[in-house]
C-alpha positions in Angstrom: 82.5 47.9 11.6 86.1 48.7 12.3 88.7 46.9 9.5 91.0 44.9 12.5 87.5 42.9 13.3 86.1 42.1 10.0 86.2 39.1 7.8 85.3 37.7 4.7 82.6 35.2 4.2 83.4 32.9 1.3 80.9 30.3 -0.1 82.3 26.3 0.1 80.5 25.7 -3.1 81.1 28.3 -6.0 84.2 30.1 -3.8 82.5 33.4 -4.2 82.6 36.0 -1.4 79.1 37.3 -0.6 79.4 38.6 2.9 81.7 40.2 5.5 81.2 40.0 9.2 83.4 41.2 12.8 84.3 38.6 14.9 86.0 39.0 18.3 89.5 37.3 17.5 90.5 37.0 21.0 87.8 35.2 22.0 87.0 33.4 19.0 90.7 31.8 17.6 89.0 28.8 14.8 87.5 30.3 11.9 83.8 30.8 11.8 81.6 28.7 9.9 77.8 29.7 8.7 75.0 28.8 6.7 74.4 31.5 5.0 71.8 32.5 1.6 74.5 32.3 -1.6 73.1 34.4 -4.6 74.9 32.8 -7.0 74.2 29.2 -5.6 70.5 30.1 -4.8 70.5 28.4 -1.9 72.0 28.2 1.5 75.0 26.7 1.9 78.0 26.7 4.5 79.8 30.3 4.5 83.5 29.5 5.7 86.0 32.8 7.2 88.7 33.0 4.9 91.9 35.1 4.7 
């Protein structure tokens, strides 16, 4: 993955990040939102993009 196209996955319940991810940011301008397994939760919950 190169580092201009990745981002950080954060969970919206304990605020941990678990996972990083590439996105196209030209074609894609919100941030990406997915439910994704949360170790620490153990459970899936919604994965926001953060900074």
């Amino acid at each position: 993955m190169s580092q201009d196209n990745l981002i950080k996955m954060e969970c919206s319940q304990c605020h941990k990040l678990n996972y990083y991810s590439s996105k196209n940011k030209k074609i894609l301008k919100t941030r990406l939102e997915l439910k994704k397994f949360c170790p620490t939760c153990k459970k899936h919950t919604p994965h926001k993009e953060t900074k």
